[in-house]
HTML snippet that shows the backbone in 3Dmol.js (N, CA, C, O; Angstrom):
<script src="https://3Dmol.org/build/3Dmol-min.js"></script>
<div id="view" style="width:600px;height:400px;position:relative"></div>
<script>
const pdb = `
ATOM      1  N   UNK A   1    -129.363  65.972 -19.031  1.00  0.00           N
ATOM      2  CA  UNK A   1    -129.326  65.569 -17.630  1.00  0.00           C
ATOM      3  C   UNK A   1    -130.438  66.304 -16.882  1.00  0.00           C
ATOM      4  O   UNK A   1    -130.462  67.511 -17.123  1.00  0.00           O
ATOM      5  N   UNK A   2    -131.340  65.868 -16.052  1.00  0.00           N
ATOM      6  CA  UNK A   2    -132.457  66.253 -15.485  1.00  0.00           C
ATOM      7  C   UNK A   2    -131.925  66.450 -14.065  1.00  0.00           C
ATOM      8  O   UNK A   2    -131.054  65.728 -13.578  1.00  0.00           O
ATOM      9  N   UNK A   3    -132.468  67.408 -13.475  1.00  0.00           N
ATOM     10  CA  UNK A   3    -132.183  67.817 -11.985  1.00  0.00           C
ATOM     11  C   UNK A   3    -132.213  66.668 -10.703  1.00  0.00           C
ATOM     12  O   UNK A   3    -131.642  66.831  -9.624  1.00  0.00           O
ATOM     13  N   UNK A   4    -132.820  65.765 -10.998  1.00  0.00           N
ATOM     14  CA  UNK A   4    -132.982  64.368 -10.147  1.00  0.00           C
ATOM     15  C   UNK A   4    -132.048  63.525 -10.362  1.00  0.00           C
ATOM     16  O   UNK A   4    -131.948  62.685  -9.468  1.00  0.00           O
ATOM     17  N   UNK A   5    -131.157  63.407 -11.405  1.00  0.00           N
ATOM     18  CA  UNK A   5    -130.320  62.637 -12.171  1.00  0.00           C
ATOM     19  C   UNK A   5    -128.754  63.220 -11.350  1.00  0.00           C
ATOM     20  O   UNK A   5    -127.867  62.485 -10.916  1.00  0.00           O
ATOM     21  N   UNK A   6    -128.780  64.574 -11.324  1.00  0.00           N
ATOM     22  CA  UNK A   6    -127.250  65.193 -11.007  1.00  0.00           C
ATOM     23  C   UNK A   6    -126.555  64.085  -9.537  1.00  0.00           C
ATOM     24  O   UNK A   6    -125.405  63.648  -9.559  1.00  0.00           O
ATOM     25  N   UNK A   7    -127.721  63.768  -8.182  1.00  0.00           N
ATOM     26  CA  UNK A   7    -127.100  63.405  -7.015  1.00  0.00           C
ATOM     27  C   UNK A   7    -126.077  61.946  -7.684  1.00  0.00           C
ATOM     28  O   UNK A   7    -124.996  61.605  -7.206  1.00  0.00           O
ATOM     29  N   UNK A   8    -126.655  61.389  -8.672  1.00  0.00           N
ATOM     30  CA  UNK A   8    -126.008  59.715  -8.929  1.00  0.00           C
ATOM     31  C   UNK A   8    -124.976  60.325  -9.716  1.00  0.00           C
ATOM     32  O   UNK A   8    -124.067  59.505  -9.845  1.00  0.00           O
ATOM     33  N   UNK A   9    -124.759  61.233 -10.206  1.00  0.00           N
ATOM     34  CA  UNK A   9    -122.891  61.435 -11.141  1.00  0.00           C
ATOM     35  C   UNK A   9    -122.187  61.858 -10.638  1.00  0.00           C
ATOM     36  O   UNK A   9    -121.092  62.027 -11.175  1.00  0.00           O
ATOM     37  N   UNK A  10    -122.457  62.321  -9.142  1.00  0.00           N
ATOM     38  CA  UNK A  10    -121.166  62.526  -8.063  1.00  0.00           C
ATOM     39  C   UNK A  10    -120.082  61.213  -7.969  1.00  0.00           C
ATOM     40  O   UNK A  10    -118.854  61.297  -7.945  1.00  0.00           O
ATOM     41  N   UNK A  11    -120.891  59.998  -7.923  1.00  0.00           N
ATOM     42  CA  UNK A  11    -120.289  59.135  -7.910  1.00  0.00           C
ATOM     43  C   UNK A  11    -119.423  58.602  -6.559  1.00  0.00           C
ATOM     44  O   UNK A  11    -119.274  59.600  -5.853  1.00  0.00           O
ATOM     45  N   UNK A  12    -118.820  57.485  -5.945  1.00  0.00           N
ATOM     46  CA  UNK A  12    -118.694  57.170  -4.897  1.00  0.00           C
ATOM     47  C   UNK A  12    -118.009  58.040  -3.938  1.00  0.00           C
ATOM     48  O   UNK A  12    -118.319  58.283  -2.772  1.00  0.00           O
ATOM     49  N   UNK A  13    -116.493  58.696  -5.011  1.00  0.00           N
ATOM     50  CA  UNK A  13    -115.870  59.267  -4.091  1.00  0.00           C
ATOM     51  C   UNK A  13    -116.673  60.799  -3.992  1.00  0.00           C
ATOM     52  O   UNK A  13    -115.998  61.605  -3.352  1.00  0.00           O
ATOM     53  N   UNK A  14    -117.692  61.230  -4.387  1.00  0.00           N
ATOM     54  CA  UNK A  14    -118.137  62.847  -4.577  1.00  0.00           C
ATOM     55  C   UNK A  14    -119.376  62.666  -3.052  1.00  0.00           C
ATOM     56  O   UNK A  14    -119.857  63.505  -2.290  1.00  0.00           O
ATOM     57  N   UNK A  15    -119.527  61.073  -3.160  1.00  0.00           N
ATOM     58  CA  UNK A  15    -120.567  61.377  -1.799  1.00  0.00           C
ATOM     59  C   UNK A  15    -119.567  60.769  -0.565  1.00  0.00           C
ATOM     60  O   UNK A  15    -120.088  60.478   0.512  1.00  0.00           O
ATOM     61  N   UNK A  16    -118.301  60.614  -0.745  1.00  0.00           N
ATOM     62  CA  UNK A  16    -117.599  59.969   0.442  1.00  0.00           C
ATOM     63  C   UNK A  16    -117.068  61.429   0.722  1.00  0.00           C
ATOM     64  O   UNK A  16    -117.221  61.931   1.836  1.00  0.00           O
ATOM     65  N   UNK A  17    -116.497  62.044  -0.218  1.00  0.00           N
ATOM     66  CA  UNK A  17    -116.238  63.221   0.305  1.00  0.00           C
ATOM     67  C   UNK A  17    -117.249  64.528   0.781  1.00  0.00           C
ATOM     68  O   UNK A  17    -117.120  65.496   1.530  1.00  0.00           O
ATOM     69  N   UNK A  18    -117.941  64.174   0.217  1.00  0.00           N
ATOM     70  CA  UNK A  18    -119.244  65.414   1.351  1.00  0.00           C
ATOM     71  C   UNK A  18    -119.627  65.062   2.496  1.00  0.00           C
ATOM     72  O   UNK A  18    -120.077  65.875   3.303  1.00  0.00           O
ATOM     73  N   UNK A  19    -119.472  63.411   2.815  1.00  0.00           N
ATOM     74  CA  UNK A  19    -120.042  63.219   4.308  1.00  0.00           C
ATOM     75  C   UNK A  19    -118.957  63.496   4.900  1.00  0.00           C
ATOM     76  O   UNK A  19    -119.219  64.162   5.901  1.00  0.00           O
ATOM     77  N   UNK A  20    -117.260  63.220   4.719  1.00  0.00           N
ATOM     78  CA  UNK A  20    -116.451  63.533   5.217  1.00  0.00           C
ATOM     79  C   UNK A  20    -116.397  65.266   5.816  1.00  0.00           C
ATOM     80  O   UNK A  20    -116.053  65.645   6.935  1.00  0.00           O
ATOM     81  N   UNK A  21    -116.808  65.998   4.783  1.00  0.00           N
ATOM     82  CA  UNK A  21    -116.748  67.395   4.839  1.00  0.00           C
ATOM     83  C   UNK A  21    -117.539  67.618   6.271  1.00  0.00           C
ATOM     84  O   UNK A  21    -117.062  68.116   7.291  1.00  0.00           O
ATOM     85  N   UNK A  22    -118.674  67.193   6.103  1.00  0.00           N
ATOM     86  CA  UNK A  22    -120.065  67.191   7.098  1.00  0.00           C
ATOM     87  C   UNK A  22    -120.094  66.817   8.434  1.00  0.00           C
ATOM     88  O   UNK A  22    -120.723  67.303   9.374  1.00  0.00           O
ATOM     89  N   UNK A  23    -119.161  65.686   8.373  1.00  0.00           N
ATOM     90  CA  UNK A  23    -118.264  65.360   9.673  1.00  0.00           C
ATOM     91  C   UNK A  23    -117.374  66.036  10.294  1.00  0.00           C
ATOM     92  O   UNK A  23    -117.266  66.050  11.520  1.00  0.00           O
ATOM     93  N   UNK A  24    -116.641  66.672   9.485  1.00  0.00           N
ATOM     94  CA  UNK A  24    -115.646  67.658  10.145  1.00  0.00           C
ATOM     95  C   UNK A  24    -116.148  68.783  10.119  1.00  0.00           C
ATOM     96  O   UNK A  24    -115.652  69.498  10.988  1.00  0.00           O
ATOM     97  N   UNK A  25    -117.072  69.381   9.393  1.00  0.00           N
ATOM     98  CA  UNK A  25    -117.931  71.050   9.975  1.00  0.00           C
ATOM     99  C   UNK A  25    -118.638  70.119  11.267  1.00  0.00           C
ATOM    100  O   UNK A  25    -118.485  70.801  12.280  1.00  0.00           O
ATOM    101  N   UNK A  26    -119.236  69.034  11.562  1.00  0.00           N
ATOM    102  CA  UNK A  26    -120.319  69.148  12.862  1.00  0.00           C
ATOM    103  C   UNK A  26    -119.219  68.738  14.188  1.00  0.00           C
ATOM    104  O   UNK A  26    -119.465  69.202  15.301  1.00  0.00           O
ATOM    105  N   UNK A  27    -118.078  67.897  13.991  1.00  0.00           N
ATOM    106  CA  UNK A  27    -116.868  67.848  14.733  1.00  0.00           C
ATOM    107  C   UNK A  27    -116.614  69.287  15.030  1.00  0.00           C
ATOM    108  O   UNK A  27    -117.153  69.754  16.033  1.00  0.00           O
ATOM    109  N   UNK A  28    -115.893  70.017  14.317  1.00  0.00           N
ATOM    110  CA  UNK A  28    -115.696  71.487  14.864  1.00  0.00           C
ATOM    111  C   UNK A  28    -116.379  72.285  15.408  1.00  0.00           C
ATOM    112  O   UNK A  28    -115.897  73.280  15.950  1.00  0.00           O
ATOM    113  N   UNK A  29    -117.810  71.991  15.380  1.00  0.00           N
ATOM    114  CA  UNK A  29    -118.813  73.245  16.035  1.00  0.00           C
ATOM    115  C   UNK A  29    -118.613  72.351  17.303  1.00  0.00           C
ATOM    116  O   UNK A  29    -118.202  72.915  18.317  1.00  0.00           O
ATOM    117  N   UNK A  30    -118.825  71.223  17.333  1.00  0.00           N
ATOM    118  CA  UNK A  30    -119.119  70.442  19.280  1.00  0.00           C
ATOM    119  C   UNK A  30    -117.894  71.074  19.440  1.00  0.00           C
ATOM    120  O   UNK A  30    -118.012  72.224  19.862  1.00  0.00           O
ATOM    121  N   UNK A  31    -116.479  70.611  19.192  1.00  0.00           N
ATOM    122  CA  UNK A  31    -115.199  71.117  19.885  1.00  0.00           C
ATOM    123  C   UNK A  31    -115.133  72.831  20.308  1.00  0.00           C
ATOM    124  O   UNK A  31    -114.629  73.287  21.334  1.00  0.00           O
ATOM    125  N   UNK A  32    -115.880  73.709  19.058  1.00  0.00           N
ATOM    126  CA  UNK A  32    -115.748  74.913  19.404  1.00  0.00           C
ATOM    127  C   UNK A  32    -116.877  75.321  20.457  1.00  0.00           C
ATOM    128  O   UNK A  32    -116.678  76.349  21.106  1.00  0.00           O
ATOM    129  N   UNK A  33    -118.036  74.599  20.673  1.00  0.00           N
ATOM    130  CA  UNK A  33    -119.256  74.868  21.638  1.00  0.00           C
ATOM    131  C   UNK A  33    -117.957  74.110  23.081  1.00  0.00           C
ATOM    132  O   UNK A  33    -117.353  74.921  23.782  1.00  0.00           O
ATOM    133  N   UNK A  34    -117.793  72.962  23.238  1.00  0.00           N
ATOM    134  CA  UNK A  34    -117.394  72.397  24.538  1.00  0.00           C
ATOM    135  C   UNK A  34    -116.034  73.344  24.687  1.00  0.00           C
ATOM    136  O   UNK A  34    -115.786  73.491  25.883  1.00  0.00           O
ATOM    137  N   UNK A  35    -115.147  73.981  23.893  1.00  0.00           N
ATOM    138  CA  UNK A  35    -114.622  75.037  24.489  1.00  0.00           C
ATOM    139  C   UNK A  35    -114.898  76.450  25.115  1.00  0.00           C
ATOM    140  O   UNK A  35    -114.236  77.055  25.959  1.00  0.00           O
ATOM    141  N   UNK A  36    -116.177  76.851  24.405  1.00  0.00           N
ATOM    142  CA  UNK A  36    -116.463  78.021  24.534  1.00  0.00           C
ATOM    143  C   UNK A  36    -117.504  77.814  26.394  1.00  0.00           C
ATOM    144  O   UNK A  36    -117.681  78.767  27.153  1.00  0.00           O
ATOM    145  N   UNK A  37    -118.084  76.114  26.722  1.00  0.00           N
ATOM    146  CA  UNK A  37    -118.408  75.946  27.637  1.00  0.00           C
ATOM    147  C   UNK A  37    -117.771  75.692  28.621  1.00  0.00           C
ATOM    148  O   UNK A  37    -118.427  75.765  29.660  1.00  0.00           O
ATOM    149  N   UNK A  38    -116.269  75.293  28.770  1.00  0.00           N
ATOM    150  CA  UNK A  38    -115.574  74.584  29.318  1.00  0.00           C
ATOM    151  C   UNK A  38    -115.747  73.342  30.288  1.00  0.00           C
ATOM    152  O   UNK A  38    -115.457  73.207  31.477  1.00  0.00           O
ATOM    153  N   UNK A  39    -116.452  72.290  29.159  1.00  0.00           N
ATOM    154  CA  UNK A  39    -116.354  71.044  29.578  1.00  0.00           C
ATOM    155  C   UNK A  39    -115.640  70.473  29.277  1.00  0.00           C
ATOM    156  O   UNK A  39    -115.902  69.293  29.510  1.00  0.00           O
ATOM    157  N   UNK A  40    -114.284  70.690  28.592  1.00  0.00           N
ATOM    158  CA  UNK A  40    -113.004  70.183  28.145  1.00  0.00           C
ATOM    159  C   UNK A  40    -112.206  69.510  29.287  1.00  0.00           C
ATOM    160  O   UNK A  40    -112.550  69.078  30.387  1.00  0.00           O
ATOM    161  N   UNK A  41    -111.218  69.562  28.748  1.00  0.00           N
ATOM    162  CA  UNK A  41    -110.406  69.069  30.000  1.00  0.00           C
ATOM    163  C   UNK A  41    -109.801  70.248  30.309  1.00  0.00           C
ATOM    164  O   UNK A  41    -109.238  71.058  29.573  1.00  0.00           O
ATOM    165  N   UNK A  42    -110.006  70.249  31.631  1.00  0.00           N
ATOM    166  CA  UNK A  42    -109.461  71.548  32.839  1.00  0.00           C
ATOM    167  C   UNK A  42    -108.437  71.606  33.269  1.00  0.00           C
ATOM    168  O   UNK A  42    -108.000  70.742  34.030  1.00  0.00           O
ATOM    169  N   UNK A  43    -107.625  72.878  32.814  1.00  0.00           N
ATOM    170  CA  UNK A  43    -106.052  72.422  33.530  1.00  0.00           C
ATOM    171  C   UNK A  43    -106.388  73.138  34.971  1.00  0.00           C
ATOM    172  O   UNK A  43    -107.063  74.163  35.060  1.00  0.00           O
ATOM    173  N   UNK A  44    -105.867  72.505  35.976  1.00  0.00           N
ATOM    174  CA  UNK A  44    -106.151  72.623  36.811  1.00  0.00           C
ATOM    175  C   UNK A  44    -104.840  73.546  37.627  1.00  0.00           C
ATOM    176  O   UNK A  44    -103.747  72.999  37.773  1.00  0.00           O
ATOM    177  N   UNK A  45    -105.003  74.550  37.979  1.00  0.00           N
ATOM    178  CA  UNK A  45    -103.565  75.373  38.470  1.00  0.00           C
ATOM    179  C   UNK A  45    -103.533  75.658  39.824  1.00  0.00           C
ATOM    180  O   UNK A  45    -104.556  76.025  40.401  1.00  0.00           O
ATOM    181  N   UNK A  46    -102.306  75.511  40.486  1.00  0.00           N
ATOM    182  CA  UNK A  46    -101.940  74.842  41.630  1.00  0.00           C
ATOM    183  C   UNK A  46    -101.915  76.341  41.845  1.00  0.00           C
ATOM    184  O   UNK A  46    -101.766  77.157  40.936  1.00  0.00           O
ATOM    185  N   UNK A  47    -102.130  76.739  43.601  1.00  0.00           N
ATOM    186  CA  UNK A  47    -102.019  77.813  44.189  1.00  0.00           C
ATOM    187  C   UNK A  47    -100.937  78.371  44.749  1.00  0.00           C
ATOM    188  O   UNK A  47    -100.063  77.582  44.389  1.00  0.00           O
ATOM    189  N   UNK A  48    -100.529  79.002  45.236  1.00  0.00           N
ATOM    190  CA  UNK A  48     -99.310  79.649  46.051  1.00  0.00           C
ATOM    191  C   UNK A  48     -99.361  78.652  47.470  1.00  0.00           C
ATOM    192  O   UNK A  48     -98.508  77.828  47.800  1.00  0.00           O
ATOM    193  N   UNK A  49    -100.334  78.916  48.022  1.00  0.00           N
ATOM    194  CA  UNK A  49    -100.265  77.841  49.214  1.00  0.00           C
ATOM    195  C   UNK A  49    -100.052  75.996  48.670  1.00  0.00           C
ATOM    196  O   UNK A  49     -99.579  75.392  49.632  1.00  0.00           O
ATOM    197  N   UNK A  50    -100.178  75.445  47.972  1.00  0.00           N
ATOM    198  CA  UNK A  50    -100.142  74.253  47.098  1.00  0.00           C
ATOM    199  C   UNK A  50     -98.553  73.974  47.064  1.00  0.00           C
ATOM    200  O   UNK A  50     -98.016  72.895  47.316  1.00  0.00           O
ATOM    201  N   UNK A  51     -98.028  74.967  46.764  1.00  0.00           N
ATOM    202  CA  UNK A  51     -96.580  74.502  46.145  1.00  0.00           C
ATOM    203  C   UNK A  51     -95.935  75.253  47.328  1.00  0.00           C
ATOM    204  O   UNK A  51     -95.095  74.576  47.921  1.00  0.00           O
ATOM    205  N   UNK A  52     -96.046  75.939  47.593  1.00  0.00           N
ATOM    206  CA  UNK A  52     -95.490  76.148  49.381  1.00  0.00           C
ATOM    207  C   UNK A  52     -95.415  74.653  49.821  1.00  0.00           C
ATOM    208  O   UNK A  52     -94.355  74.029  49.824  1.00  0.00           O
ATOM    209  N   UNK A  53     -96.468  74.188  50.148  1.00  0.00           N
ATOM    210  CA  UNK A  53     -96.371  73.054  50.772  1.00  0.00           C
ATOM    211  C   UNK A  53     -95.636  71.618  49.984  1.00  0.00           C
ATOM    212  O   UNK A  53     -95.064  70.828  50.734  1.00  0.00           O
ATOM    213  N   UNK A  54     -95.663  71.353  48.677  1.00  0.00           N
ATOM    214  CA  UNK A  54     -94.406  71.071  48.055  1.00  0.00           C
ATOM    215  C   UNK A  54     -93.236  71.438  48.361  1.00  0.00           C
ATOM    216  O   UNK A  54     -92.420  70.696  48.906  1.00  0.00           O
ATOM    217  N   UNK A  55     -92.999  72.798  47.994  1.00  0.00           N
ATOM    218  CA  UNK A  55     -91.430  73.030  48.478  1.00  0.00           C
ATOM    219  C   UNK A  55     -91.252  72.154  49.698  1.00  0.00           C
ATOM    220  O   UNK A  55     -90.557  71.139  49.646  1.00  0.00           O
ATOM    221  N   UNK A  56     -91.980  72.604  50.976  1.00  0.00           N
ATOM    222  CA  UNK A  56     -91.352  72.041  52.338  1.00  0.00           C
ATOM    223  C   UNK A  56     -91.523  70.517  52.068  1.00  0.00           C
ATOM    224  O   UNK A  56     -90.691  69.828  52.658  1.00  0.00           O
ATOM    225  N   UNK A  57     -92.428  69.841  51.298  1.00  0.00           N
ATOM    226  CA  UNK A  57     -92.342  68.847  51.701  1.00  0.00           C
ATOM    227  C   UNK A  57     -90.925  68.073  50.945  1.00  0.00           C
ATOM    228  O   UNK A  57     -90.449  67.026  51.383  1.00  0.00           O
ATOM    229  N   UNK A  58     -90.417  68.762  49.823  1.00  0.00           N
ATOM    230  CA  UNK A  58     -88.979  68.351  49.364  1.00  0.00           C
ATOM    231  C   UNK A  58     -88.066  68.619  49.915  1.00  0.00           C
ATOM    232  O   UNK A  58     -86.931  68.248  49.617  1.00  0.00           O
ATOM    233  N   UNK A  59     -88.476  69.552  51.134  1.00  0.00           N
ATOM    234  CA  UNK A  59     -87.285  70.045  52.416  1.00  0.00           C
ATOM    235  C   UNK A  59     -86.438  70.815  51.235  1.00  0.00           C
ATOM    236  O   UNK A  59     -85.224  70.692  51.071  1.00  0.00           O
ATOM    237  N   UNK A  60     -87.162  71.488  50.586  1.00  0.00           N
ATOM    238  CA  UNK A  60     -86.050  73.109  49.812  1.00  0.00           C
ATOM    239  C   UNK A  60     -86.229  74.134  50.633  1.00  0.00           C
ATOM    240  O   UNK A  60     -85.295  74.935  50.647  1.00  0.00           O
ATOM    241  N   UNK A  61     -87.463  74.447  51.574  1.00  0.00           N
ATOM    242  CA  UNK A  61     -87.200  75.506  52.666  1.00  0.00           C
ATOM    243  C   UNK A  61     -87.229  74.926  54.081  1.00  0.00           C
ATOM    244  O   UNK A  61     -87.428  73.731  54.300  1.00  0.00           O
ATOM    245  N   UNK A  62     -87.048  75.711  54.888  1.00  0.00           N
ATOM    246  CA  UNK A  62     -87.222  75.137  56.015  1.00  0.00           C
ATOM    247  C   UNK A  62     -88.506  75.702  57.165  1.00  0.00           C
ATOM    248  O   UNK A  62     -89.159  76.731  56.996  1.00  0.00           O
ATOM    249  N   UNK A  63     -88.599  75.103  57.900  1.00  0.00           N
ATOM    250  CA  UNK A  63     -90.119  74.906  58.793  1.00  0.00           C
ATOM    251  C   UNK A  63     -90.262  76.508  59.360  1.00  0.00           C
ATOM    252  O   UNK A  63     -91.401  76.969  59.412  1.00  0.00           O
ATOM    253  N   UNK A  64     -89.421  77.131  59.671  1.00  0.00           N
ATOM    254  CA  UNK A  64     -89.479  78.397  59.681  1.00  0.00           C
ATOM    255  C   UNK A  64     -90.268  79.483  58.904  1.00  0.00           C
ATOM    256  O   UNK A  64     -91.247  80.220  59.027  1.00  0.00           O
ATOM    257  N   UNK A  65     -89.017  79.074  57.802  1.00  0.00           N
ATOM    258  CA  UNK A  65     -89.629  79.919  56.447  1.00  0.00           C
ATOM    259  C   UNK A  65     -91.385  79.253  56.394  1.00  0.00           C
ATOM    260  O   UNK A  65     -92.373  79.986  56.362  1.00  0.00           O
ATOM    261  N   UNK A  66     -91.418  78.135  56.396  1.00  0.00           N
ATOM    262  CA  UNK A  66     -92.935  77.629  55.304  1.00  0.00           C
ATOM    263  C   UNK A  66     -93.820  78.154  56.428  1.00  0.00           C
ATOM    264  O   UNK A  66     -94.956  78.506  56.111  1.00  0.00           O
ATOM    265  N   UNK A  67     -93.452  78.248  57.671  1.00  0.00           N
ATOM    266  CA  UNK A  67     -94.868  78.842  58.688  1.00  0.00           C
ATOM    267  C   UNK A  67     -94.907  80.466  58.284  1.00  0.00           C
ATOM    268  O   UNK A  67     -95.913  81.123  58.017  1.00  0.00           O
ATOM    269  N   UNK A  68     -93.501  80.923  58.317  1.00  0.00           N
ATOM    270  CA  UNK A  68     -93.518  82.409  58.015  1.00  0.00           C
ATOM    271  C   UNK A  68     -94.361  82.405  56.202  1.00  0.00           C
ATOM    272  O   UNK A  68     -95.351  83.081  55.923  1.00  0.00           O
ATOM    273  N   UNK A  69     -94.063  82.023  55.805  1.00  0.00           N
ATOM    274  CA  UNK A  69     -94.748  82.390  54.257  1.00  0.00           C
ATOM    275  C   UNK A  69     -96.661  82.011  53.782  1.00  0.00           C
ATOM    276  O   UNK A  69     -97.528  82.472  53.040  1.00  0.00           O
ATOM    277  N   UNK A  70     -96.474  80.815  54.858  1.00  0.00           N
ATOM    278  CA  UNK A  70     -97.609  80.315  54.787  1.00  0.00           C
ATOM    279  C   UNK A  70     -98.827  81.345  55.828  1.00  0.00           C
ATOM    280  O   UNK A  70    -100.041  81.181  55.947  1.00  0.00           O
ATOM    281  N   UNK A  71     -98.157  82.125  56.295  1.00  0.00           N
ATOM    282  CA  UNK A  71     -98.820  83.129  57.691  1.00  0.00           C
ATOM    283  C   UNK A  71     -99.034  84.094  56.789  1.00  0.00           C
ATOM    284  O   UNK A  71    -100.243  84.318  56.741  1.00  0.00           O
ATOM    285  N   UNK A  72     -98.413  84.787  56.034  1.00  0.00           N
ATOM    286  CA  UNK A  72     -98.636  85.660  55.005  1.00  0.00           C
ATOM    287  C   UNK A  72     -99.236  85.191  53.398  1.00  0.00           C
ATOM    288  O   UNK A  72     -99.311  86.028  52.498  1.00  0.00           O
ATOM    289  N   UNK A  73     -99.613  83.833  53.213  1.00  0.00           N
ATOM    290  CA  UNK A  73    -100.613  83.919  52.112  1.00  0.00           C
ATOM    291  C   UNK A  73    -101.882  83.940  52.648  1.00  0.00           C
ATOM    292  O   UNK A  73    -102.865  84.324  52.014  1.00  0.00           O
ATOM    293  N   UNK A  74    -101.920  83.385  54.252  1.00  0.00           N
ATOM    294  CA  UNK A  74    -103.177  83.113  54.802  1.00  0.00           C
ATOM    295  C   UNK A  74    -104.026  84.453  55.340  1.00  0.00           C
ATOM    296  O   UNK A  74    -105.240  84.623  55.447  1.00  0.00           O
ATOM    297  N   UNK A  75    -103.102  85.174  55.582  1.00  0.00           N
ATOM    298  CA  UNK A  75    -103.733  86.624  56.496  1.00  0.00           C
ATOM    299  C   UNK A  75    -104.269  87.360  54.680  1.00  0.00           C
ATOM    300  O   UNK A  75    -105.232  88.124  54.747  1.00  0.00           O
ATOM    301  N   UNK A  76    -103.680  87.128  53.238  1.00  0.00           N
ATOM    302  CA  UNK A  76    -104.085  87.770  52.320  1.00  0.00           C
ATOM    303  C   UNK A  76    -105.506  87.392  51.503  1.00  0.00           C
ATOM    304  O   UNK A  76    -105.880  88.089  50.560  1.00  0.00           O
TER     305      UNK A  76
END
`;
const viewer = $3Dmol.createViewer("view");
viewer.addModel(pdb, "pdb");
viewer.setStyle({}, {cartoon: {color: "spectrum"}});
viewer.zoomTo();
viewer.render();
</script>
């Protein structure tokens, strides 16, 4: 067997499975680069003032409380 000869005795499944391989090492570097950049999808996290204003708007506190609480995230 001559060194030019070896790529053709892999045979169909020996080159289906290296591009497969090749696909999933260059898949994992983009996923691990767009994480390490965070162009992913962004969870986006709601603030103290955010859900203050939820609560009142489900009427779980009352207009009192949400000016009093909301006066003290704002002065911080």
């Amino acid at each position: 067997m001559h060194w030019w000869d070896y790529g053709w005795s892999m045979g169909l499944w020996g080159w289906f499975l290296m591009v497969l391989i090749w696909v999933l090492v260059i898949l994992g570097i983009v996923l691990l680069v767009r994480s390490a950049l965070g162009t992913g999808k962004k969870i986006e996290r709601e603030t103290a003032l955010t859900l203050l204003e939820k609560r009142y708007a489900r009427g779980e506190i009352s207009r009192e409380e949400f000016e009093r609480t909301r006066s003290d995230l704002i002065k911080d």
